[in-house]
MARRO-706014 format. One record per atom (N, C-alpha, C, O): atom name; x, y, z. Coordinates in nm, 2 decimals, always signed. Layout:
N
- CA;X;Y;Z
...
# end
This chain:
92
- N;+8.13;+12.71;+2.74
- CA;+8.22;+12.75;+2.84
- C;+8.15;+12.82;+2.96
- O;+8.16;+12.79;+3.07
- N;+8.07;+12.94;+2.91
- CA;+8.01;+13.01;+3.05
- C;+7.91;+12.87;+3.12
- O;+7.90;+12.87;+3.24
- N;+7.82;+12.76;+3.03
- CA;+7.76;+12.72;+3.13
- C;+7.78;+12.63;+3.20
- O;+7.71;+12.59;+3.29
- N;+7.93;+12.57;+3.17
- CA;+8.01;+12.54;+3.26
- C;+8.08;+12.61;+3.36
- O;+8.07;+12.56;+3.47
- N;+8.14;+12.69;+3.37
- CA;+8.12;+12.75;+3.51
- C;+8.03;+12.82;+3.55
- O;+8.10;+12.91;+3.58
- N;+7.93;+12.85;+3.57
- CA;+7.81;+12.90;+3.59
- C;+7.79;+12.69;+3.70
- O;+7.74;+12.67;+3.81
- N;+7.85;+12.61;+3.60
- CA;+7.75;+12.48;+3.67
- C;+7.87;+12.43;+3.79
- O;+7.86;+12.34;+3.88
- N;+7.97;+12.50;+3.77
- CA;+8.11;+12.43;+3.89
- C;+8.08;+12.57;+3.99
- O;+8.09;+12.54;+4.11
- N;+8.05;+12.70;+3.96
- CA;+7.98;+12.77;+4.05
- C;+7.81;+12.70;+4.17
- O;+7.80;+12.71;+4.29
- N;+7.76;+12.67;+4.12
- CA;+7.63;+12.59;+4.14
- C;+7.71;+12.47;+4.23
- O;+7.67;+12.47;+4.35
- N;+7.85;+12.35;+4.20
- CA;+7.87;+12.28;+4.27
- C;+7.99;+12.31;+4.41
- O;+8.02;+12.25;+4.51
- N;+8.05;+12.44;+4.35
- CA;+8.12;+12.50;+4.47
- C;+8.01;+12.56;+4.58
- O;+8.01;+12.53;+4.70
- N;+7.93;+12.65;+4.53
- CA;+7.83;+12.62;+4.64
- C;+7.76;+12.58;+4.74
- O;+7.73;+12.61;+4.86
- N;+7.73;+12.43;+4.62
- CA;+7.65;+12.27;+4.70
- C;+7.80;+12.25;+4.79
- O;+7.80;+12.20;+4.90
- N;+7.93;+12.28;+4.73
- CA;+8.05;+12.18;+4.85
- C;+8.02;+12.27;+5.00
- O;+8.00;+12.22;+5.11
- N;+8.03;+12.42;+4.98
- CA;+8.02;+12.49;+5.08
- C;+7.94;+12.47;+5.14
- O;+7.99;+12.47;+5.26
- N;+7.81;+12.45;+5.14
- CA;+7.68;+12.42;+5.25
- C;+7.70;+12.31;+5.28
- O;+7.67;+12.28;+5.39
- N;+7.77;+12.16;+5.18
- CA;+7.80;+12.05;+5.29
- C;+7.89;+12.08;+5.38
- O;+7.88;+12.03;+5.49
- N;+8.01;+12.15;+5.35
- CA;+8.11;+12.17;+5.53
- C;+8.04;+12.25;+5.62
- O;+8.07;+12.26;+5.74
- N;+7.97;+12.30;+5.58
- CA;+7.87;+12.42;+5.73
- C;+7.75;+12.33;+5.75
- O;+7.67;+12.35;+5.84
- N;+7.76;+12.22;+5.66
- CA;+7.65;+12.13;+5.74
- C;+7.68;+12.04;+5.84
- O;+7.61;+12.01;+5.93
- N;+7.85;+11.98;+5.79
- CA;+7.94;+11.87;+5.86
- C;+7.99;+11.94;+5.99
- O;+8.04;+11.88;+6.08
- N;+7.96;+12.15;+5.97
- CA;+8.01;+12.18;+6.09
- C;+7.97;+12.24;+6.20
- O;+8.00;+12.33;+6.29
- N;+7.86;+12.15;+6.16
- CA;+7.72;+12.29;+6.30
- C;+7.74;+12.25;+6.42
- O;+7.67;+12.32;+6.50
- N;+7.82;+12.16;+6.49
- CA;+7.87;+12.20;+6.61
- C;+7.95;+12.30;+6.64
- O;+7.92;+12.36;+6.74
- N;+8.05;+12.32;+6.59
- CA;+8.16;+12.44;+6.57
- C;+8.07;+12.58;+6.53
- O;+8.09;+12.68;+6.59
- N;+7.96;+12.59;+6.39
- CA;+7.91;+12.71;+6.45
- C;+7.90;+12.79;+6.54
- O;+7.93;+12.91;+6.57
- N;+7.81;+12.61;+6.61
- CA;+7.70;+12.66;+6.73
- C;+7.83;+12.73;+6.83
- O;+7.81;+12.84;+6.89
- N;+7.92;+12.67;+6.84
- CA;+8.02;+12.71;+6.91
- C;+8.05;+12.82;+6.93
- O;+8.05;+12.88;+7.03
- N;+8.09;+12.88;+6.79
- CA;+8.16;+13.03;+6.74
- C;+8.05;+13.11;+6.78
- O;+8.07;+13.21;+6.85
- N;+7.91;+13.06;+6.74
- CA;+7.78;+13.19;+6.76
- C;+7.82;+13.21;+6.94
- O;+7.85;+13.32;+7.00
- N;+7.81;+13.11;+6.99
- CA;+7.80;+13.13;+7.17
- C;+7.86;+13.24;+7.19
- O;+7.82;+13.34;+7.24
- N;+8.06;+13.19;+7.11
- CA;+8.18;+13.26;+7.22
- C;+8.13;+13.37;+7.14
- O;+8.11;+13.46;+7.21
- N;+8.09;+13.40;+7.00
- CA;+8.06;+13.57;+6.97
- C;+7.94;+13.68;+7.07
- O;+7.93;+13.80;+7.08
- N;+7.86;+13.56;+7.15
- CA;+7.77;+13.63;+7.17
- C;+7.81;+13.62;+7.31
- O;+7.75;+13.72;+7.37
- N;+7.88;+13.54;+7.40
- CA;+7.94;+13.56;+7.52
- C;+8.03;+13.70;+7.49
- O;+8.00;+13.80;+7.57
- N;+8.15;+13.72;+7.40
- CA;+8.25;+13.81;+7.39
- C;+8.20;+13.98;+7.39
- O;+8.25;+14.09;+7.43
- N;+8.08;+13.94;+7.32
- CA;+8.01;+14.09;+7.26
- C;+7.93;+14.16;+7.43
- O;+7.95;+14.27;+7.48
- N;+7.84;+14.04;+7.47
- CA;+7.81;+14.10;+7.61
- C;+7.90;+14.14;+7.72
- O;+7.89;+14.23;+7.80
- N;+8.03;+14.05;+7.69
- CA;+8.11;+14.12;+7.83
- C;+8.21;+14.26;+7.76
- O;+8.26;+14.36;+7.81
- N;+8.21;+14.22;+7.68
- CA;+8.21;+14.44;+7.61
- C;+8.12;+14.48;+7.64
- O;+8.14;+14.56;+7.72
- N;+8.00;+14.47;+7.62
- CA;+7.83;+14.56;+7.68
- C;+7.86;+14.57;+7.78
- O;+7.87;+14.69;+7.81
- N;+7.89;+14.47;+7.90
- CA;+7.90;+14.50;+8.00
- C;+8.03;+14.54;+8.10
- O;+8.06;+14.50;+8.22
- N;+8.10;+14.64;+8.01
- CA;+8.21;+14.69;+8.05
- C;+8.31;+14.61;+8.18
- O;+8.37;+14.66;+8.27
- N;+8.30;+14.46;+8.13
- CA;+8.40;+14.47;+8.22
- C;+8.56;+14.49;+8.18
- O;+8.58;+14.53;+8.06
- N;+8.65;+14.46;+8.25
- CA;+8.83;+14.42;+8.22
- C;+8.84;+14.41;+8.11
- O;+8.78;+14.33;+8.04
- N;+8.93;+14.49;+8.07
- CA;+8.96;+14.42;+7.92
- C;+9.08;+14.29;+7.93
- O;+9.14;+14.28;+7.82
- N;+9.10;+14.22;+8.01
- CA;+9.16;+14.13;+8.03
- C;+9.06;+13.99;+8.05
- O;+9.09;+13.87;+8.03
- N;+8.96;+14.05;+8.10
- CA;+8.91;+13.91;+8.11
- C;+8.82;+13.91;+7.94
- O;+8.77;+13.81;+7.88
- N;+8.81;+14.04;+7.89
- CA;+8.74;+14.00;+7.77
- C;+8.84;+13.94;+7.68
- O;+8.79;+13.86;+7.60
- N;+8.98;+13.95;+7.69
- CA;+9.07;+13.89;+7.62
- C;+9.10;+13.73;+7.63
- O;+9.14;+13.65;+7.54
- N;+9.08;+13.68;+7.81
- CA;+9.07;+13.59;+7.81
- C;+8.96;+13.45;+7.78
- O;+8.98;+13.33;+7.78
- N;+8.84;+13.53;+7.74
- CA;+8.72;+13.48;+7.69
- C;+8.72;+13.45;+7.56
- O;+8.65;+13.36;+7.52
- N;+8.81;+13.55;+7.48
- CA;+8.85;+13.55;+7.33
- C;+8.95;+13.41;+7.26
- O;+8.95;+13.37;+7.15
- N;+9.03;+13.38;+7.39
- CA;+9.14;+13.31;+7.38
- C;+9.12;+13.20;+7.33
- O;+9.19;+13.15;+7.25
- N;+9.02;+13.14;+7.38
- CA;+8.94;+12.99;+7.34
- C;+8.89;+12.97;+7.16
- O;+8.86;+12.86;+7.11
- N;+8.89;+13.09;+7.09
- CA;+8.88;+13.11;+6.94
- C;+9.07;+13.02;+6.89
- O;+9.07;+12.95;+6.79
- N;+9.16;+13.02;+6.94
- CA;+9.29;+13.01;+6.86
- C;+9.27;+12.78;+6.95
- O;+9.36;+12.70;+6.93
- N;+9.14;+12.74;+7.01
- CA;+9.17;+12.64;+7.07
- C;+9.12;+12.51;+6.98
- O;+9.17;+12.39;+6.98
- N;+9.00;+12.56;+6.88
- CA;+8.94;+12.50;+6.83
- C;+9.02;+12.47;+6.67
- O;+9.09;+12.54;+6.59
- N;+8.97;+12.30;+6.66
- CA;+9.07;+12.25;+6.54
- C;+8.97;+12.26;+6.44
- O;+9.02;+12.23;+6.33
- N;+8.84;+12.30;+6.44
- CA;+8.78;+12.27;+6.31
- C;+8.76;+12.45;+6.27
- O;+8.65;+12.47;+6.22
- N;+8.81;+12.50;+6.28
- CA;+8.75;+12.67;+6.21
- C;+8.83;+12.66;+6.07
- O;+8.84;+12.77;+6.02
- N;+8.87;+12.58;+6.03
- CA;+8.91;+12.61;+5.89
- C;+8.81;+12.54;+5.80
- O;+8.81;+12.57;+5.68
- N;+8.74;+12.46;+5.85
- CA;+8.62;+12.42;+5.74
- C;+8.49;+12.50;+5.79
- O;+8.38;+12.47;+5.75
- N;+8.50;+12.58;+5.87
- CA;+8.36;+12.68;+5.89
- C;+8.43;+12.81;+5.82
- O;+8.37;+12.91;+5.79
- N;+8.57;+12.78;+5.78
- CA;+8.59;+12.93;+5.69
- C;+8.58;+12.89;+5.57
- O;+8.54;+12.97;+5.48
- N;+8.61;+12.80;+5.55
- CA;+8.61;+12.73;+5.36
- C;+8.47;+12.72;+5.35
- O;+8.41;+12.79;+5.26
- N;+8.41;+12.64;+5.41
- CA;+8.26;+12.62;+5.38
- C;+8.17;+12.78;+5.33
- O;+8.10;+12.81;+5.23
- N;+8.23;+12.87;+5.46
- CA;+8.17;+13.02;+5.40
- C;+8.26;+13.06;+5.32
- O;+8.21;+13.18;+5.31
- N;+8.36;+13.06;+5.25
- CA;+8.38;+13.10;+5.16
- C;+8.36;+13.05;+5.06
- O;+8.36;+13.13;+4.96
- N;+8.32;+12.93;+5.02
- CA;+8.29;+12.85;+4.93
- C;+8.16;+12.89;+4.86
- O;+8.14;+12.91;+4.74
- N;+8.06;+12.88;+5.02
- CA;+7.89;+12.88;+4.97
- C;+7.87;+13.01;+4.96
- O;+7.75;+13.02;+4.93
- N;+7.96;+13.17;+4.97
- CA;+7.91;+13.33;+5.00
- C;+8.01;+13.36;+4.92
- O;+8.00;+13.48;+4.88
- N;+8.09;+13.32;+4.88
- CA;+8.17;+13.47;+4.82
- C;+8.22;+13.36;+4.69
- O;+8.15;+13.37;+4.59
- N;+8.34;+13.27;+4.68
- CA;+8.38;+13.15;+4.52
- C;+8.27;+13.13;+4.46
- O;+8.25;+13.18;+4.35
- N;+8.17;+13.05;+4.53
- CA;+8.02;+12.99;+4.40
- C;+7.99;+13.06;+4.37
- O;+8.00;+13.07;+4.25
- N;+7.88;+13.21;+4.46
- CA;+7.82;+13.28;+4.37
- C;+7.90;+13.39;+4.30
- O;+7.84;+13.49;+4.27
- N;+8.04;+13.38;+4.28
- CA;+8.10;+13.48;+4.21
- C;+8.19;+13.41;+4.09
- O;+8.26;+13.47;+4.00
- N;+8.16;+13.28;+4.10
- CA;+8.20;+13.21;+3.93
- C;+8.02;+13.18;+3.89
- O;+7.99;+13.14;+3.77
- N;+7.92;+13.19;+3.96
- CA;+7.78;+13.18;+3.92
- C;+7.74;+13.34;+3.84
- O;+7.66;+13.35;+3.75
- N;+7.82;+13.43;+3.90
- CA;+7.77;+13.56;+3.82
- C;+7.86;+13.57;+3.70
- O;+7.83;+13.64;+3.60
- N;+8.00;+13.48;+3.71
- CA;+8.09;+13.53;+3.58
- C;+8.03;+13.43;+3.48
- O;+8.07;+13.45;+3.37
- N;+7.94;+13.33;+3.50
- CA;+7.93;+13.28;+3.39
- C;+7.82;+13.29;+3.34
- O;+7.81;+13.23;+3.24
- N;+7.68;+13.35;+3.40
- CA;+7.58;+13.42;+3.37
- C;+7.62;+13.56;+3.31
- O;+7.54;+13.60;+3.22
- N;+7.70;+13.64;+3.32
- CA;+7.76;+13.75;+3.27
- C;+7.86;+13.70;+3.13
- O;+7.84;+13.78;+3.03
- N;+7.94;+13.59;+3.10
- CA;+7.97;+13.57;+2.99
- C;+7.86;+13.52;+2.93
- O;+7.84;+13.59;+2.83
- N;+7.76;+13.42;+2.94
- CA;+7.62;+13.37;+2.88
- C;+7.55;+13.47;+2.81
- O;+7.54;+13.47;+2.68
- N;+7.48;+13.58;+2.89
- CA;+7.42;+13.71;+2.87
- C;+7.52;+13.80;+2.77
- O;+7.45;+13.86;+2.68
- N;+7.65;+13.82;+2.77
- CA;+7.72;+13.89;+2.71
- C;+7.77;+13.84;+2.64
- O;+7.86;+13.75;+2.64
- N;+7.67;+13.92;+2.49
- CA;+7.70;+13.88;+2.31
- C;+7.81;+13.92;+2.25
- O;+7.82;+14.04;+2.25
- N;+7.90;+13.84;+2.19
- CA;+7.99;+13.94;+2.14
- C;+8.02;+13.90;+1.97
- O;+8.09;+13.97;+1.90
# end
């Protein structure tokens, strides 16, 4: 049982880095508007136009597989990969 999930941990994983692979245009995207959003806070302007720069995040149809993909490959796989290396290791 643990080296079975320990091995659906390993393939939750592998699913997550294929949607962050299917979705590197929408990264590249998200990285831009984060790093456009961040400089016009650095650069104290309006907080209206920083709001309006923001707005284009609720326009895009694909952020739900750049959020599954990272939850998939960062936080589900390697946390049924540690439960089942933790039941493996632990004799009872």
């Amino acid at each position: 049982m643990p080296k079975l999930i320990a091995t659906v941990g390993c393939l939750v994983i592998c699913a997550g880095l294929d949607l962050l692979w299917q979705s590197q245009q929408q990264i590249r995207y998200w990285w831009e508007t984060y790093a456009q959003f961040v400089s016009s806070i650095w650069r104290s302007r309006s907080p209206s136009r920083v709001l309006i720069a923001g707005s284009n995040f609720l326009r895009r149809q694909a952020a739900l597989q750049v959020l599954l993909g990272l939850g998939f490959a960062f936080v589900l796989g390697p946390l049924l990969l540690v439960v089942g290396l933790t039941i493996l290791f632990y004799p009872n």
